[in-house]
Predicted model as a PDB file, atoms N, CA, C, CB and O in Angstrom, pLDDT in the B-factor column:
MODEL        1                                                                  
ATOM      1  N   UNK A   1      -3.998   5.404   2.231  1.00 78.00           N  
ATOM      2  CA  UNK A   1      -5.020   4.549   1.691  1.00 78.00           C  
ATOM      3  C   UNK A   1      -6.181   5.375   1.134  1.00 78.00           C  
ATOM      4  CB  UNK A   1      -5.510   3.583   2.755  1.00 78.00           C  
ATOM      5  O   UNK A   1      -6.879   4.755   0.331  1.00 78.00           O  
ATOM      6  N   UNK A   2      -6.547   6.660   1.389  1.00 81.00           N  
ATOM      7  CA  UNK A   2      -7.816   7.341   1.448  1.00 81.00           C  
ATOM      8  C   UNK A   2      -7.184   8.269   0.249  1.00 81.00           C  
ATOM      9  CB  UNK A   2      -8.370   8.090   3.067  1.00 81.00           C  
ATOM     10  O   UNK A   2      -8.062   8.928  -0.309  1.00 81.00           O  
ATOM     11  N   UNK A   3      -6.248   8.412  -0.122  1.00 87.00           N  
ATOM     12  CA  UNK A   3      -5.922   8.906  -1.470  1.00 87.00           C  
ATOM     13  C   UNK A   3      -5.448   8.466  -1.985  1.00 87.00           C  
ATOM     14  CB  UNK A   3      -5.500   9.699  -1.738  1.00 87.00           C  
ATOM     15  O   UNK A   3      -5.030   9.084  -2.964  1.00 87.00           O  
ATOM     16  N   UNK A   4      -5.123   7.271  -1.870  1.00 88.00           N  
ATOM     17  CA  UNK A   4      -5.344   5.959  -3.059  1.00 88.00           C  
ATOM     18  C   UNK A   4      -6.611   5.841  -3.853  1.00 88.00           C  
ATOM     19  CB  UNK A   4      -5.311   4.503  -2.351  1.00 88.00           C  
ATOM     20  O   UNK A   4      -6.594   6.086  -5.059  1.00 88.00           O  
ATOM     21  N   UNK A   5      -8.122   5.340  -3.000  1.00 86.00           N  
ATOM     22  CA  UNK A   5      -8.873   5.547  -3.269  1.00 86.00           C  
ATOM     23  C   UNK A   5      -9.630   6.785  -3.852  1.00 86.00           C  
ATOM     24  CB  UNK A   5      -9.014   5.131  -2.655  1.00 86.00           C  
ATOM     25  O   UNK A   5     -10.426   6.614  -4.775  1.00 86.00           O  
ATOM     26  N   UNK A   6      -9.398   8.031  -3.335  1.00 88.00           N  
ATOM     27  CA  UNK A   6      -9.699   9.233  -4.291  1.00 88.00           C  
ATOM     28  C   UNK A   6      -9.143   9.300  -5.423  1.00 88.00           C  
ATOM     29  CB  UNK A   6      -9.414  10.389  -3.821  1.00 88.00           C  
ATOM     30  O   UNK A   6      -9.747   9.780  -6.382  1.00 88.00           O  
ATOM     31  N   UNK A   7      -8.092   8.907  -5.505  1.00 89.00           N  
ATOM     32  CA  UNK A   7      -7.458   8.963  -6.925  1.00 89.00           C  
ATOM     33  C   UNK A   7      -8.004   8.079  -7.820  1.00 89.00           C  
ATOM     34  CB  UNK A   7      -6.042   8.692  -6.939  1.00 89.00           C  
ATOM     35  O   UNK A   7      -8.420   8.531  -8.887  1.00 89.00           O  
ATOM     36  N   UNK A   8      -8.102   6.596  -7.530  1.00 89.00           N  
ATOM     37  CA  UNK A   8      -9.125   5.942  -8.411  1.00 89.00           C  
ATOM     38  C   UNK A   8     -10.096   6.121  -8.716  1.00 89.00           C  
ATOM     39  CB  UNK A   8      -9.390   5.158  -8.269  1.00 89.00           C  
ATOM     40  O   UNK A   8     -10.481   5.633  -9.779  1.00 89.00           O  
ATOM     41  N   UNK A   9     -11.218   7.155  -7.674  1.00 86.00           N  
ATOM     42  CA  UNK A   9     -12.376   7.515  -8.438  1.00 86.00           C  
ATOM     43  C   UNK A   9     -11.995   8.822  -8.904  1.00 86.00           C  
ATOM     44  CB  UNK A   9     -13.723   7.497  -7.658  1.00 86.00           C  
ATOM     45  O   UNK A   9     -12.792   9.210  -9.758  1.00 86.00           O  
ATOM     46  N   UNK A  10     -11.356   9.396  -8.738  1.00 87.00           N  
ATOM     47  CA  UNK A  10     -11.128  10.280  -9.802  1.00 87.00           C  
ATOM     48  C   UNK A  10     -10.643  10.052 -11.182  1.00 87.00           C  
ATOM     49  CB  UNK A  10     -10.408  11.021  -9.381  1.00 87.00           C  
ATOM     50  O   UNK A  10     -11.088  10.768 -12.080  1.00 87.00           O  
ATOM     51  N   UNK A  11     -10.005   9.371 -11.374  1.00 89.00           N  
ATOM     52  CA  UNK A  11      -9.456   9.052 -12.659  1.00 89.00           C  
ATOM     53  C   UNK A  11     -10.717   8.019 -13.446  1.00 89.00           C  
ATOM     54  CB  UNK A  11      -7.835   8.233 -12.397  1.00 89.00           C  
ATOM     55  O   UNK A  11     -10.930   8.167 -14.650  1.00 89.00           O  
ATOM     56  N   UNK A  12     -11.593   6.861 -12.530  1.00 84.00           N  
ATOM     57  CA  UNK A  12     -12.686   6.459 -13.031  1.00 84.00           C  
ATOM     58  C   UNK A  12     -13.602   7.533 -13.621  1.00 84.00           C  
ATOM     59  CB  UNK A  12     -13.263   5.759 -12.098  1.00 84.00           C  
ATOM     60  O   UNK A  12     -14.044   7.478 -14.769  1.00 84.00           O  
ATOM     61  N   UNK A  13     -13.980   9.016 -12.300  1.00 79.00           N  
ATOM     62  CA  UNK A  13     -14.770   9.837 -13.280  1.00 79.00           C  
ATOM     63  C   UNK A  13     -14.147  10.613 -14.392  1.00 79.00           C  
ATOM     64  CB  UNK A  13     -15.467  10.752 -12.580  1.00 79.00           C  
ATOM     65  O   UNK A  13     -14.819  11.249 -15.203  1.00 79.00           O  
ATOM     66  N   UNK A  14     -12.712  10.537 -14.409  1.00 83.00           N  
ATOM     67  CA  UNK A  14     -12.385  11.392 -15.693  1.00 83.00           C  
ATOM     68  C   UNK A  14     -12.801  10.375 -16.623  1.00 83.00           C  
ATOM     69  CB  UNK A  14     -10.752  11.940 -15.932  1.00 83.00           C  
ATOM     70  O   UNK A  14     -13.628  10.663 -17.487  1.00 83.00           O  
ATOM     71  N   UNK A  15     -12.372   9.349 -16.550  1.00 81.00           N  
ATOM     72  CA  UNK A  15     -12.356   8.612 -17.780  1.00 81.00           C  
ATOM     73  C   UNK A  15     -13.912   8.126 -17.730  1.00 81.00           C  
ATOM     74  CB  UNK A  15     -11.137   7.341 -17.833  1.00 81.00           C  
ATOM     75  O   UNK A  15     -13.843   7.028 -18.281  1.00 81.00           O  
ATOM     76  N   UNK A  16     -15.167   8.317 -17.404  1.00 74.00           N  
ATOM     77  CA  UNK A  16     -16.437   8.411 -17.530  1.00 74.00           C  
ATOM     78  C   UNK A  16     -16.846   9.769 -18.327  1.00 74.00           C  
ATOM     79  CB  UNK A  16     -16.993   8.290 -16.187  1.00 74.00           C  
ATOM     80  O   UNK A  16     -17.489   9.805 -19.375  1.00 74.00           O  
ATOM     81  N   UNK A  17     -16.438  10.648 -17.750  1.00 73.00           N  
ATOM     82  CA  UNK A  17     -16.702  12.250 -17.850  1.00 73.00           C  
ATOM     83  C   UNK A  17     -16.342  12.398 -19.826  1.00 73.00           C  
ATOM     84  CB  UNK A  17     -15.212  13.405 -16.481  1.00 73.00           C  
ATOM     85  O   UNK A  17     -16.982  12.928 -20.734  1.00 73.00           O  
ATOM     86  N   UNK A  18     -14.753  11.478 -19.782  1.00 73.00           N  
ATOM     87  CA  UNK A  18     -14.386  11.592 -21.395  1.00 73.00           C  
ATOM     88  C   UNK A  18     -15.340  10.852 -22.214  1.00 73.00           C  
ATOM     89  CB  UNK A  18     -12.912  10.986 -21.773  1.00 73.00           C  
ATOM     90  O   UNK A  18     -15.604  11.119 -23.386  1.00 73.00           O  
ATOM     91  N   UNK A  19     -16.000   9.597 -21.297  1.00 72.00           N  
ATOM     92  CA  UNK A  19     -16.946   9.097 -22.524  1.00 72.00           C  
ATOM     93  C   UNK A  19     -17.447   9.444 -22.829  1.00 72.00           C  
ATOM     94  CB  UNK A  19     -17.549   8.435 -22.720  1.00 72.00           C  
ATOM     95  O   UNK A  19     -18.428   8.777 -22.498  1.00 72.00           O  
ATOM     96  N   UNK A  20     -17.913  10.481 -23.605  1.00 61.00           N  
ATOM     97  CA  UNK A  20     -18.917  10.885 -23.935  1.00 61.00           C  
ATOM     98  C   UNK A  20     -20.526  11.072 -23.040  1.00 61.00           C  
ATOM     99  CB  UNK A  20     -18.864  10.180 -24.875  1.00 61.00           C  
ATOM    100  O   UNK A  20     -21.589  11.106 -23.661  1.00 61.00           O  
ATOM    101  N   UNK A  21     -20.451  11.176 -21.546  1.00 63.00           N  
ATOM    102  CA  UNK A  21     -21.291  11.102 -20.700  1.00 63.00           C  
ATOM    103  C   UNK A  21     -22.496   9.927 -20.973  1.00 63.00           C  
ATOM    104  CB  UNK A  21     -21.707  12.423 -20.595  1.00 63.00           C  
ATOM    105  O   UNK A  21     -23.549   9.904 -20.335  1.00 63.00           O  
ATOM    106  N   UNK A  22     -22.227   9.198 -21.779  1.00 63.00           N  
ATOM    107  CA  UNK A  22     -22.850   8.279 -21.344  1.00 63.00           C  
ATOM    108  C   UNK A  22     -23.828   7.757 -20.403  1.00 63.00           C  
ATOM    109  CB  UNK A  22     -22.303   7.946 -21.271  1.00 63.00           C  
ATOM    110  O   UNK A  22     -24.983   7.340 -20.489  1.00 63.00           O  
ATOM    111  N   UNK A  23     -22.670   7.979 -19.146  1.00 62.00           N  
ATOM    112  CA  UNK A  23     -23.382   7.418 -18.108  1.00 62.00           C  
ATOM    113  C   UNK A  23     -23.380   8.713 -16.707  1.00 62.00           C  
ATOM    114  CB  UNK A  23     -22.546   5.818 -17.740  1.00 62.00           C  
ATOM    115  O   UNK A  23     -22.769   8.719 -15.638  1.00 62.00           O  
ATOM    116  N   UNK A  24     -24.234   9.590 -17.248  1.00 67.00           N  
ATOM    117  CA  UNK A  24     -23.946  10.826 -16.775  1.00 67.00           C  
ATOM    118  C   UNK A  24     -24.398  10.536 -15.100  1.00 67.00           C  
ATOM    119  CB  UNK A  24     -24.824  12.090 -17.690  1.00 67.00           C  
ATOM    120  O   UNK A  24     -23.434  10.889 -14.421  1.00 67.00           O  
ATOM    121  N   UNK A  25     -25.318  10.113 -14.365  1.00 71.00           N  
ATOM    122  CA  UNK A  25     -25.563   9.966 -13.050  1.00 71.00           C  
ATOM    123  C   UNK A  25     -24.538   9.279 -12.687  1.00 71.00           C  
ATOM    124  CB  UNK A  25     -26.753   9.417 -12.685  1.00 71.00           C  
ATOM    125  O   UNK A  25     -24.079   9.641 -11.603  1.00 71.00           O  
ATOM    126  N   UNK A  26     -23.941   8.315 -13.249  1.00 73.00           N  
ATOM    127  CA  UNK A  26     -22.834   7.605 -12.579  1.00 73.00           C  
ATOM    128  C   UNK A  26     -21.088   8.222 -12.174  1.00 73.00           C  
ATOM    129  CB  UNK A  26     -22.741   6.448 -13.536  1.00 73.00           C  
ATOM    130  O   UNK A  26     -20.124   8.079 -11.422  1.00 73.00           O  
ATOM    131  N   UNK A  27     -21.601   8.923 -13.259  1.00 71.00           N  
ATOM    132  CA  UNK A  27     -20.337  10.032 -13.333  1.00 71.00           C  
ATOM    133  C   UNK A  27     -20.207  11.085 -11.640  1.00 71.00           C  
ATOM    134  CB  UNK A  27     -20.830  11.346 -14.980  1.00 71.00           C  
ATOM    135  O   UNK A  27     -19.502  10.947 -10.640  1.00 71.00           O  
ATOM    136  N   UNK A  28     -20.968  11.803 -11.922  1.00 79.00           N  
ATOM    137  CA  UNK A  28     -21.650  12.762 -11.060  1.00 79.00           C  
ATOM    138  C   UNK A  28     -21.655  11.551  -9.418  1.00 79.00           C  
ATOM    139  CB  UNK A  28     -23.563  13.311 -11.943  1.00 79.00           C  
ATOM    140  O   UNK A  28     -21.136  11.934  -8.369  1.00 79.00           O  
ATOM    141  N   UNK A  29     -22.037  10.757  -9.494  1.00 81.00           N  
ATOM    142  CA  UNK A  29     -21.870   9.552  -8.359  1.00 81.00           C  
ATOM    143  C   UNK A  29     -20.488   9.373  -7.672  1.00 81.00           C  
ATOM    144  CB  UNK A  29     -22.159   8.116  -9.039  1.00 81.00           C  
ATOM    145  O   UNK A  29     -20.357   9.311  -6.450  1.00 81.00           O  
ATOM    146  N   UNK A  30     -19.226   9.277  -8.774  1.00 79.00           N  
ATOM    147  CA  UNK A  30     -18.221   8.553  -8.498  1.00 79.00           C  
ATOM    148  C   UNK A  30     -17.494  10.328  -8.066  1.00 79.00           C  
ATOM    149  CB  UNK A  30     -17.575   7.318  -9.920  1.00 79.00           C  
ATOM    150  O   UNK A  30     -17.078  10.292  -6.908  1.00 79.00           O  
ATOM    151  N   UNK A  31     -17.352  11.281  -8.505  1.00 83.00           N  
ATOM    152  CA  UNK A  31     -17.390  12.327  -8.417  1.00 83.00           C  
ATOM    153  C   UNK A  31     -17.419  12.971  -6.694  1.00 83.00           C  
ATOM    154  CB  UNK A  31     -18.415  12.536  -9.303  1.00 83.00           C  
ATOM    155  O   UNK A  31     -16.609  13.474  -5.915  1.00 83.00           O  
ATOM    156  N   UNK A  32     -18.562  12.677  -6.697  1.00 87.00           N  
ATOM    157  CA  UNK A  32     -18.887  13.116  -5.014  1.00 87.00           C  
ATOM    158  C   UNK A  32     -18.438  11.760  -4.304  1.00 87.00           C  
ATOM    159  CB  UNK A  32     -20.826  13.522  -4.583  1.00 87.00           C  
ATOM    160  O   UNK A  32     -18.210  12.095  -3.142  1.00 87.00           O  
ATOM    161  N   UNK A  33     -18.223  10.527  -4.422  1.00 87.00           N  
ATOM    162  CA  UNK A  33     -17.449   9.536  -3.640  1.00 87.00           C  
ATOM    163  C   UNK A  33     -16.097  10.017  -3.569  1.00 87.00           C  
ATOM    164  CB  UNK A  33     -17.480   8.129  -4.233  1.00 87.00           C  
ATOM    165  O   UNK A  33     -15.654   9.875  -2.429  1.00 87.00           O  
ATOM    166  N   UNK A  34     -15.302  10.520  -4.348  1.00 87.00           N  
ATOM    167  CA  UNK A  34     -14.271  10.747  -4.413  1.00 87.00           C  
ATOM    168  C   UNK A  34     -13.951  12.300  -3.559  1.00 87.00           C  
ATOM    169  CB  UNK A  34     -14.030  10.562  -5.803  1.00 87.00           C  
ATOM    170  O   UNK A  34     -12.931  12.570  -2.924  1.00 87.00           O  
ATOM    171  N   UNK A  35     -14.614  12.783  -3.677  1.00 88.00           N  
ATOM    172  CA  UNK A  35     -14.389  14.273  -2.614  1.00 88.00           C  
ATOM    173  C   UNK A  35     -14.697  13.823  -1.372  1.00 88.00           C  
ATOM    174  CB  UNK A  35     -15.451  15.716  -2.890  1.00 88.00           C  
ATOM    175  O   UNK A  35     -13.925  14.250  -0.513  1.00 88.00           O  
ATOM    176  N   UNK A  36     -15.787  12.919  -0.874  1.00 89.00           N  
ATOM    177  CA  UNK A  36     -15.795  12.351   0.598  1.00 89.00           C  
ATOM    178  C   UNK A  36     -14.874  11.599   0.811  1.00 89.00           C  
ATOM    179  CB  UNK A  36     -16.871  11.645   1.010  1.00 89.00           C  
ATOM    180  O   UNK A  36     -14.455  11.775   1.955  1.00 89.00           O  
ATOM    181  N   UNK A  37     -14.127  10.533   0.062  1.00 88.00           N  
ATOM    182  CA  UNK A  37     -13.147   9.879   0.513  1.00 88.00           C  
ATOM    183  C   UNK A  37     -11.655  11.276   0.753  1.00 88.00           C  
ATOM    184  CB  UNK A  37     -12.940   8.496  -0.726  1.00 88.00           C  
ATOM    185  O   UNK A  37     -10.811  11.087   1.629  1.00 88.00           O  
ATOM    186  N   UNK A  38     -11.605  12.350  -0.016  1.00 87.00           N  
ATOM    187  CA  UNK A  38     -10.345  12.599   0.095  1.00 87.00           C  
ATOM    188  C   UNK A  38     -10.643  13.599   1.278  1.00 87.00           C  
ATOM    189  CB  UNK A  38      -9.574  13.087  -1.259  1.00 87.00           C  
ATOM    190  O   UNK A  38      -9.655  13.862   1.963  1.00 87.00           O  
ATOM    191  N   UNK A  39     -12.150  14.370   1.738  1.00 89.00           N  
ATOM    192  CA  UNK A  39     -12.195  14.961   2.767  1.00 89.00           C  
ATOM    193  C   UNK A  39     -11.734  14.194   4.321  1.00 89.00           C  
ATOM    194  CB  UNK A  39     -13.464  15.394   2.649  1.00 89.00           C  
ATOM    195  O   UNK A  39     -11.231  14.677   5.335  1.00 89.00           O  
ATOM    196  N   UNK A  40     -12.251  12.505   3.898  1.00 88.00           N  
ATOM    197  CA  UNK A  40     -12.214  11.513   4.994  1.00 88.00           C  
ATOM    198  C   UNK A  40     -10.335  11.801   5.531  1.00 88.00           C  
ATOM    199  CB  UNK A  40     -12.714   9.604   4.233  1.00 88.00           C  
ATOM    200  O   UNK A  40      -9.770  12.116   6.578  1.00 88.00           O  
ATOM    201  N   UNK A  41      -9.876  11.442   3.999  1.00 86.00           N  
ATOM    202  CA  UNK A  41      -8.563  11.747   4.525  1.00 86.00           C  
ATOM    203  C   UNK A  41      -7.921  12.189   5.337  1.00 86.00           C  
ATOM    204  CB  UNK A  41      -8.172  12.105   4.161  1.00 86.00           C  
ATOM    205  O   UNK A  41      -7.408  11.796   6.385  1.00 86.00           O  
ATOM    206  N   UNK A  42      -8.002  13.612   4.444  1.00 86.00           N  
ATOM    207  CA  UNK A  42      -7.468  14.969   5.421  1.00 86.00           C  
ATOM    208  C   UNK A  42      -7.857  15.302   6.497  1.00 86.00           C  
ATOM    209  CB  UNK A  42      -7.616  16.117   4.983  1.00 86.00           C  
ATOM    210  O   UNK A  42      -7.172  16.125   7.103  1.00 86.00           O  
ATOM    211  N   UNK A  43      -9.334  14.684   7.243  1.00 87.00           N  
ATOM    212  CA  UNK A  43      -9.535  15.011   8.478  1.00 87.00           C  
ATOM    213  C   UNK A  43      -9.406  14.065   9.364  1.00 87.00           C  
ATOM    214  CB  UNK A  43     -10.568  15.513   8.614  1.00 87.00           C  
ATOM    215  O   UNK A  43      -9.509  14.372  10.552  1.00 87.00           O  
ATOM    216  N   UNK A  44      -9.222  13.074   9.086  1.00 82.00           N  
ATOM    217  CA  UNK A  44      -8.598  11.482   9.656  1.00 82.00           C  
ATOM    218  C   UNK A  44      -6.913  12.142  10.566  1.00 82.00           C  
ATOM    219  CB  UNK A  44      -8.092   9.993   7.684  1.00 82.00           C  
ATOM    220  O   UNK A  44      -6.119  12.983  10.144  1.00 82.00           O  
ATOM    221  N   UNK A  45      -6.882  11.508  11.616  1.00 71.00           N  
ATOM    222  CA  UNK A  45      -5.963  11.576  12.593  1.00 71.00           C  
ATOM    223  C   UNK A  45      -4.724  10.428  12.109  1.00 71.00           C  
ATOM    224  CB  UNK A  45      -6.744  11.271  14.072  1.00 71.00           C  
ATOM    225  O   UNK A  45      -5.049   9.241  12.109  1.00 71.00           O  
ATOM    226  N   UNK A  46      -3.380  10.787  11.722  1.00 70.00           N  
ATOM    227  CA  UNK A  46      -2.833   9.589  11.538  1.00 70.00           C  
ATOM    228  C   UNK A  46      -3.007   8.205  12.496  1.00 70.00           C  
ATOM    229  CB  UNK A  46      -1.611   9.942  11.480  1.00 70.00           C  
ATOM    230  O   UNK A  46      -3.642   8.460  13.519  1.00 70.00           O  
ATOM    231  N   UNK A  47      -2.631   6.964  12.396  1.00 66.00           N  
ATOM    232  CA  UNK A  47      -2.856   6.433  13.137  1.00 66.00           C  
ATOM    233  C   UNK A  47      -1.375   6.220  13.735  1.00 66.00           C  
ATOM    234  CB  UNK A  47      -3.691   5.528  12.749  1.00 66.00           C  
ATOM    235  O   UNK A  47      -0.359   6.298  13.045  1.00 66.00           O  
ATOM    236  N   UNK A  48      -1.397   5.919  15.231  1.00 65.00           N  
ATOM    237  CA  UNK A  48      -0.017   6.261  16.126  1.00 65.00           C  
ATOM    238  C   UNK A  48       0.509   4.543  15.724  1.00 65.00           C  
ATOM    239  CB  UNK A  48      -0.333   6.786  18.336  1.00 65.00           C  
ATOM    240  O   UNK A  48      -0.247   3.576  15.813  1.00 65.00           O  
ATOM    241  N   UNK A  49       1.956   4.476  15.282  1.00 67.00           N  
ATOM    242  CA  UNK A  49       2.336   3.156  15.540  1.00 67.00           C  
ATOM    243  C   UNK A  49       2.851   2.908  17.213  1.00 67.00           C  
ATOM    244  CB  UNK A  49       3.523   2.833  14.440  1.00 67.00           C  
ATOM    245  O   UNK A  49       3.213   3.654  18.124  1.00 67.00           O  
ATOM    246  N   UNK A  50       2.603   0.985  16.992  1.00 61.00           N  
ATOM    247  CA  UNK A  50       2.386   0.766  18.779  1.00 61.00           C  
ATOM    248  C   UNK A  50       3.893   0.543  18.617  1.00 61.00           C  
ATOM    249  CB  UNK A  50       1.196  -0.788  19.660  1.00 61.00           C  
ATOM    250  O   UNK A  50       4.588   0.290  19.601  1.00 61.00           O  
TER     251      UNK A  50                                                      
ENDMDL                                                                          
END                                                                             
């Protein structure tokens, strides 16, 4: 689930990043959401099925 979500904001900031920066704080925003969600990941414990 947690690189599901990194992947969507990643691909949201590429495809921000290509607009022409536009919306450059928002960019830079979705950017660092996306490295905390995929750090969340990888340091997340699977969860045990019951």
């Amino acid at each position: 689930m947690y690189y599901t979500i990194a992947f969507v904001l990643l691909i949201l900031w590429l495809a921000s990043w290509l607009s022409l920066h536009i919306l450059g704080a928002f960019v830079h925003l979705l950017l660092v959401l996306a490295i905390i969600v995929l750090v969340m990941g990888l340091f997340r414990k699977p969860s045990q099925p019951s």
